[in-house]
Each structure stands twice: as C-alpha cells, then as structure tokens.
N, C-alpha and C positions, 0 to 999 in steps of 0.2 A: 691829796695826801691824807685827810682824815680819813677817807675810806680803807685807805690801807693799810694805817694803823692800826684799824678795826679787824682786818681780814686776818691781822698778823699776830695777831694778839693768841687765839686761842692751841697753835700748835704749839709752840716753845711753852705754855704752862699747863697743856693738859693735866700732865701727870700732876703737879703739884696741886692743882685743883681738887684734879681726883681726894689725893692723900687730904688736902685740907675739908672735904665736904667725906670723906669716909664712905666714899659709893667705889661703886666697878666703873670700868672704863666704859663699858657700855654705855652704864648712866650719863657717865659725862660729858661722853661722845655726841648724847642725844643731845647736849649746846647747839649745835650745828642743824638737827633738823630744823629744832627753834628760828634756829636764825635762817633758815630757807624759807619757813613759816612764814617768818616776817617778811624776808626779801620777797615771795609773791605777793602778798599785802601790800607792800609798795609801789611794785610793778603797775598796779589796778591806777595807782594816782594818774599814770599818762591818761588814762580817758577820762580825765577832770581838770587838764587844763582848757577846756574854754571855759572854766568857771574859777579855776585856782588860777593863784601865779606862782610861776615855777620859783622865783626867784626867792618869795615868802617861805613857799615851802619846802623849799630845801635847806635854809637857813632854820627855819624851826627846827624840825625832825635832826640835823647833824647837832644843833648845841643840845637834845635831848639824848644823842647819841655820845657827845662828851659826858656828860653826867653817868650815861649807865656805863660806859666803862670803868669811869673812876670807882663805881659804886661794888662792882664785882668782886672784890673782893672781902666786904664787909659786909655781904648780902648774908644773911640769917637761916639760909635755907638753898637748897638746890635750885626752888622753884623758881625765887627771887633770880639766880641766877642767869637759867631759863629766858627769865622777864629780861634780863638786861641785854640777853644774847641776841633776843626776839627784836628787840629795839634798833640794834643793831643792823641788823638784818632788814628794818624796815626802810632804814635811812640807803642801805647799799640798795634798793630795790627801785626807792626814787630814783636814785641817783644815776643808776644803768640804763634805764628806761627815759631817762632827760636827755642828759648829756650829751650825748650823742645824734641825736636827734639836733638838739640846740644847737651844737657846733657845725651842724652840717647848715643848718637854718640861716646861721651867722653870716657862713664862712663859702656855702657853696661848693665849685669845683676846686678852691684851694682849701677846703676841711681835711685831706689825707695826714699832710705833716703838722694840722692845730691839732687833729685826732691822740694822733702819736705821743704832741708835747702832755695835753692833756693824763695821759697814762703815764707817761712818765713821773709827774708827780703823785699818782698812786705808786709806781714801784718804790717813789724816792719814799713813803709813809710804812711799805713792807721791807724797808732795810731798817730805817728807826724804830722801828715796835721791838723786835729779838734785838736788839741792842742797848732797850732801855731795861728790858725785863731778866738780862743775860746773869748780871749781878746777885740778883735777885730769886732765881731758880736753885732748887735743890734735888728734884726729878724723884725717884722713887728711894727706896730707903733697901739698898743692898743691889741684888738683878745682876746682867750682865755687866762685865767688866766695870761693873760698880758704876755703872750709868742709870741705874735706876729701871731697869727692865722688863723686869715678873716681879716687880713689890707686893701691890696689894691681891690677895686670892681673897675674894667673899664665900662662905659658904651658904649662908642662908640671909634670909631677906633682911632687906634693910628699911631705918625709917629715916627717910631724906629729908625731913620736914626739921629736926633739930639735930641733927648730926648724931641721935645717939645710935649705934650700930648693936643687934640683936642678936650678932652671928659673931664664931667665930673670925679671927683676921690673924692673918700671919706675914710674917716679914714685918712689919712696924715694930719699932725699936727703941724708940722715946715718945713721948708725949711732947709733940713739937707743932699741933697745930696754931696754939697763939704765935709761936717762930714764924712759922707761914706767914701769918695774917700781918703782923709787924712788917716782914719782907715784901710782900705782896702789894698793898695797900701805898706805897711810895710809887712805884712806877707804872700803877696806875692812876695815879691821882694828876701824875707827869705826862701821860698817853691821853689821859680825859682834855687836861689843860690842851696842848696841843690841836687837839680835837675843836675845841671853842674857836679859836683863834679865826679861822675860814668863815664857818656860818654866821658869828658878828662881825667881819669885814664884810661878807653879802648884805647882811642884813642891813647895816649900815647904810652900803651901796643904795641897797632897795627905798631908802628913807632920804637919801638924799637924791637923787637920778637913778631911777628904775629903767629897767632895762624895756625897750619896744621892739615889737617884731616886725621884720622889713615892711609886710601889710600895711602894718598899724600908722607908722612912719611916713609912706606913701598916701597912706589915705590921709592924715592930715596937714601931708602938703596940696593934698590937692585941694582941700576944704578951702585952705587960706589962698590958693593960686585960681582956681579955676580952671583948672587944665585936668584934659583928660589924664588918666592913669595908665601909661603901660605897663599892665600885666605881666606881660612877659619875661620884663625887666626884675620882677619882685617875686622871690624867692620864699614861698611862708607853708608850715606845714598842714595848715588845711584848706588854703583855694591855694593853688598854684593854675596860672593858664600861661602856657605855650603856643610855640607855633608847631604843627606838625611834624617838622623835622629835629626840634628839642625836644619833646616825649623821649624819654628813654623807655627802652627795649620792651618791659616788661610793665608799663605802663601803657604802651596799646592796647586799646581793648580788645580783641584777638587775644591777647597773650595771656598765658595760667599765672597770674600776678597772687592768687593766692598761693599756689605752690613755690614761688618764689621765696614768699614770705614762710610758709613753710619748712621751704631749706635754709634759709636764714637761722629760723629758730633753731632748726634740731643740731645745723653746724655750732652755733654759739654754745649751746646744751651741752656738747661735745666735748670745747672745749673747757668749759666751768668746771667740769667731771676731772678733766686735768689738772686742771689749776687749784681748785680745792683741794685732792688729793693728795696733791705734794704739800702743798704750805696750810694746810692742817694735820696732816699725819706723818711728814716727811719727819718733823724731830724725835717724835713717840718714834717710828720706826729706826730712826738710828741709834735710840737708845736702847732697841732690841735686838738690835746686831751685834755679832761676837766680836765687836772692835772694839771696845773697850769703851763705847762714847759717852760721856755725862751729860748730865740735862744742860749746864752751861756751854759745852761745847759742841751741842747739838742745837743751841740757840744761836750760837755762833758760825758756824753751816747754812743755818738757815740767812741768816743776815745775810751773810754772802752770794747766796744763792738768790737774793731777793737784790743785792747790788749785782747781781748779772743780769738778774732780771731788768732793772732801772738803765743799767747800762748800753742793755739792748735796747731797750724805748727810747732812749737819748742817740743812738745811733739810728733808730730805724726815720727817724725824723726828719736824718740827712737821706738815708738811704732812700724813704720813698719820695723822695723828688726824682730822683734816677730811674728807680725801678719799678714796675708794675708789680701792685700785691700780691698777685696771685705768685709771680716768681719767689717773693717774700716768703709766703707760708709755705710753700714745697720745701723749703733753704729751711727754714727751720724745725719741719713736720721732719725732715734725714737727719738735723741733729737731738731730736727729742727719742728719734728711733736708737739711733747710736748710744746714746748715753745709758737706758732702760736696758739695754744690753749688756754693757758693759759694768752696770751695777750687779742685774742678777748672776753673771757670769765671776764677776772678781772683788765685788765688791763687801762681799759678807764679815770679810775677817781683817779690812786693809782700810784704816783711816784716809790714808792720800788718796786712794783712788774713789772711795765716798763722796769726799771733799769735790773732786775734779769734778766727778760724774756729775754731782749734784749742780753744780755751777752751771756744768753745759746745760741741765733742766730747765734751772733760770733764764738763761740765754734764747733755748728753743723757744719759750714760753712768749717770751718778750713781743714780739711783733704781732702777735698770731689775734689778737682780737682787736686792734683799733684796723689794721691790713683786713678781717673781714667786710669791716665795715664799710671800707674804704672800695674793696670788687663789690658788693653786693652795689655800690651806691651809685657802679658807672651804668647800672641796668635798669635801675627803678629806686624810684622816688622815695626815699628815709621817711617817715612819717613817726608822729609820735603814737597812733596805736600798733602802728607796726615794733615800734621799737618796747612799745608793752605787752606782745603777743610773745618778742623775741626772748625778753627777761622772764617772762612768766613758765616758759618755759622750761627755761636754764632752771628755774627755781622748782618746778616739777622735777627734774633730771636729779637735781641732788637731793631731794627729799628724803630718799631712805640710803644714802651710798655712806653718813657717815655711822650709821646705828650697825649696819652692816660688816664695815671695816671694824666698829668700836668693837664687834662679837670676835674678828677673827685675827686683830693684831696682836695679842698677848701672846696666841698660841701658835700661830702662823703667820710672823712681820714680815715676810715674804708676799703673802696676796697684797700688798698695797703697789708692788712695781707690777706684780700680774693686772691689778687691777687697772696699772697706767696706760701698760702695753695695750691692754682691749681697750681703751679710753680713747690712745689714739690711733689706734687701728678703725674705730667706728668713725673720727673724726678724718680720718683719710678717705674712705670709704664716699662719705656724704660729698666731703668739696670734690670726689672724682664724679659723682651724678651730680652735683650741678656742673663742673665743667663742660660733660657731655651735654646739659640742656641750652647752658649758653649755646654753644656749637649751633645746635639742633634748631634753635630757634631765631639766633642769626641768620643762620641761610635762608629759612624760613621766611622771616617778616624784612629781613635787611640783607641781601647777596652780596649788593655793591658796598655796602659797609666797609669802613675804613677799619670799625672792630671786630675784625676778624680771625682765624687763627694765631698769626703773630701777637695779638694782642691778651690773647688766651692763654 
C-alpha cells in the first residue's frame, strides 16, 4: 500500500505544485524522471542481496520514503523536491525488483493469487492518495471550464532555487502560495504517516523473527538432523536443483533463457509506460479538457479509477485460480483498447463518459502485471537478477516519457491517450512474439508436453 500511495501522490497535485514552486509544467513534470532516476538505483539492490537483507532494506528505504513525502510540501526549492521524488522512486525500485521474486520464493506454484493479493494492496494505497489530497487541491487559477487548465504561461527563465520568478506570468490571480503550503502540508504529512506504518511493522518483524529462505531453512535442519538434503524439494533464488523433468521450459540449457528474460523486460517496460501515463498525467489531462473538470474533481476520477483499478486485483485473485494469465491479459489488453477509444472519440466535452472511460482504464490495467508474472514463471525460473534486469528496465522505458508529455500537455492534452494507444499497441505487439516463441520452443524442446497450444 505505501508504494501506491507514493505513485499516486504526484498526478492529482501536479498543477498545484506547479503554481506553488512558480515553474512550467515541464519543470515539474521532470518529478517523475527524478523519480525513474531513483527507481533504477533501486532496481541495482537485487544484485546485493546475498550480502543485504531484503527485509532490513526495505523497511529502511519505505520509512525514508514516509518522510520525503510528508516533507514535499515544505521543501524550499524545486530541487528539494526533486530529492524527495528521487527518494521515492528509490524505495518503489526495491520494492519491484523483491517482491516478486520473494513471493514466488515463498510461495512457489501457488504465487499467482499471493501475486495478485499483493498488488492489490498497492491499488487499495492508489485509491487513498487522490482521496486524501482531493480536499486539499486548488488546480490552476482560471483555464478550462475553470478546472485549472492553461494557468501558468512562463515567458522567460526561471530561478527554481527560491521561487523567485524573473519572467513575466500570467493567469495568477492572488498571491495564494502560503494558501497552498497551509493546504498541502496536512495531507501530506497524512500520506507520510501512512507510509510508516508497513516498514516499522517489517522492521519490527525483522527484530523479532526474520524472515529465512527455504535454503536457509533446510540447511539447518539438516545441520541439527543429519539427513541428507533434497534439493529438489527446496525452492531458493539462487541454487535451485531439480530433477530433469521440473526444469522449466526455458531453463534448459538449449534454450535462449536470456531472450526470455529479455521479453520479460521489455513487456513489463511496456506496461509501466501505461500505467504511469494515466495515473500521473490522467488528472492534469482532464483538467484540460473542455468538460468543465476541476482539480478536485479530477482527483476524484482518479480515486475511482484507481478503486477499479484495486477492484480488478481483488477480483483477479479469484479469477486466476480459474484462468490461465495469459487469457487474463488479452481480456484486459480489448478492454484498455475499448476505453482509449472511446475517450478520444467522445470523451472531450462529456464528464460521464470521462468518468466511465477512465474506470474501464483502471480495470484494464488491474491484472496485467502480477498475470505477467505469473506466464512468464510457468517457463523459467523468477530469479532476483532477473527481476532487476526486469525493473531496470521499466525504469529506462520511463525515463524521458514524462519531460515529454510535461512539453506537450498544456498545448496538446490529447497526446497523453495517443501516447497510451502506442503504449499498448507496443505491449500487445511484444506478448504476441513471446506467444509465438512459447509455441516455437515447446514443440521444439517438449512435443509431448501437456503445455501445449491449449495452455497458450
């Protein structure tokens, strides 16, 4: 949950930020590369646990991550901000590159639906962020349908270092940034608290019964038994031994295990590029549409859209018990198509059908990354450099997508659904070449295989 609190934090207050630090959107858009920054810096932690413990260090890095939230608002400077985004971003970086791994570590062939629940409590942290902050929002000062739209126009350079601005600015209307900082500074200090709550319960944990990995476990029951160890039986991410016929697929040696891991990366990449792009710039954008939307009520959109989101992950939970993932993400890849349509098509000028549209986003969205995890992991072995190769890369993929968007949503709020449409058009694209190499490489190395087309 504290990660998604985090995640959720910076779209419902862009604009206000903006107005209260006195820069362009651009600037303050570039929060986000900060915070990709950090999230690859993170990433790099999987190739240090056999020397870290995951448990210490995720517990440190999220209660330094409650602090720099609470702190963002009272930061002195843009740069500070920056710092606090980056922080952010460091702990989400751990966090993607563990977890996942870890649960699979735990949990084995029944990790699908811990997957799920898991994510779930991130959507349930991106319904509570735009619902703490909703109050609290004032969005730009004038713009579309008085939603706060085209506020601030910079002409000339600014100096971010103490808010004072050397250029003209037009559309500001009072002198309301101490208002801001008054407003601001409560719901985050709420989102911080919050934030704590997890990494001192781990950390606790860790002080009182740390966690051991099945390995670890085995090895010293064997110490105190005397009995050999089956291997086979013990499930650990860096000696794992099998018997020839448990190897999965792409754990043969024959098989292009790094290309696997390869489409791994670049589908997750794929989809980060989605998931980012609505729930940081989904509210900025509907407060540039000619529907009349205000920063509150485009906080409140979002909320919704982030409890469709959570509601899908509480449903996929059930669902994949039943269903094979990969059926999963197709089901949701037609409703994320539907919806992008359906906004740029009627959505410009029509609150309820924003509203709708946007929900079904949530919804699409929901399954689509604990479900990769879960096909990629009936073929080869989850490993935590792998699942730091995989983050690292999500974190390459957004690195320049929100400086980008920051240049071209004031004047053009319409590239952010063009931008989703190719988001997941590339992410369709990728899981159709790995379908085909499943395929290709079953018949190949397994004919008689039970996973075979149907399974596919």
């Amino acid at each position: 949950m504290a990660l998604g609190l985090s995640v959720a934090i910076f779209g419902p207050v862009m604009l206000d930020l903006r107005y209260l630090l006195n820069v362009s959107i651009e600037m303050i858009s570039l929060c986000m590369t900060f915070t990709f920054i950090g999230y690859m810096m993170g990433t790099l932690s999987g190739l240090l646990y056999n020397y870290l413990n995951r448990q210490l260090t995720i517990s440190i890095l999220f209660i330094l991550t409650g602090l720099s939230s609470a702190a963002i608002p009272v930061s002195p400077n843009l740069y500070i901000v920056y710092l606090c985004f980056w922080m952010c971003g460091v702990s989400g970086g751990v966090w993607n590159s563990t977890i996942n791994v870890w649960i699979i570590e735990m949990w084995t062939n029944r990790s699908a639906s811990v997957l799920q629940f898991i994510q779930f409590g991130y959507g349930f942290g991106t319904i509570l962020s735009p619902l703490i902050l909703r109050p609290f929002l004032r969005g730009g000062q004038g713009g579309h349908g008085g939603g706060g739209g085209v506020g601030l126009v910079v002409n000339e350079t600014m100096n971010v270092t103490n808010f004072t601005v050397y250029s003209n600015l037009t559309d500001i209307t009072d002198n309301s940034d101490n208002d801001r900082v008054g407003n601001l500074w409560k719901p985050f200090v709420i989102i911080g608290c919050i934030q704590l709550i997890s990494p001192i319960a781990l950390l606790i944990m860790f002080l009182v019964k740390r966690y051991e990995s099945p390995l670890t476990v085995a090895t010293k029951s064997h110490n105190k038994s005397d009995r050999p160890i089956d291997s086979s039986t013990v499930s650990c991410n860096t000696t794992t031994t099998t018997t020839t016929t448990d190897v999965k697929l792409f754990d043969l040696e024959a098989a292009p295990r790094r290309l696997a891991i390869l489409l791994l990366s670049l589908l997750l990449a794929a989809y980060t590029l989605i998931e980012f792009t609505l729930f940081d710039f989904g509210a900025t954008y509907l407060q540039y549409t000619q529907a009349g939307i205000t920063a509150p009520v485009a906080a409140q959109i979002m909320s919704t859209v982030s409890l469709a989101y959570t509601i899908g992950r509480a449903a996929s939970v059930l669902v994949s018990l039943k269903l094979m993932p990969q059926y999963m993400i197709v089901g949701h890849i037609s409703l994320l198509y539907l919806s992008l349509g359906v906004i740029q098509m009627y959505g410009q000028y029509s609150q309820p059908v924003l509203w709708t549209a946007f929900v079904c986003l949530g919804y699409g969205l929901s399954a689509l990354f604990p479900a990769m995890f879960a096909y990629f992991e009936q073929y080869i072995q989850i490993t935590n450099p792998m699942g730091t190769s995989a983050a690292l890369m999500c974190g390459l993929a957004n690195l320049f997508n929100p400086y980008i968007l920051g240049l071209l949503i004031e004047r053009h709020s319409y590239v952010v659904i063009l931008f989703e449409v190719f988001y997941v058009t590339l992410y369709y694209d990728i899981q159709g070449y790995c379908l085909e190499m499943f395929v290709k490489y079953l018949d190949l190395y397994r004919p008689d295989s039970p996973d075979s087309w149907p399974h596919l």
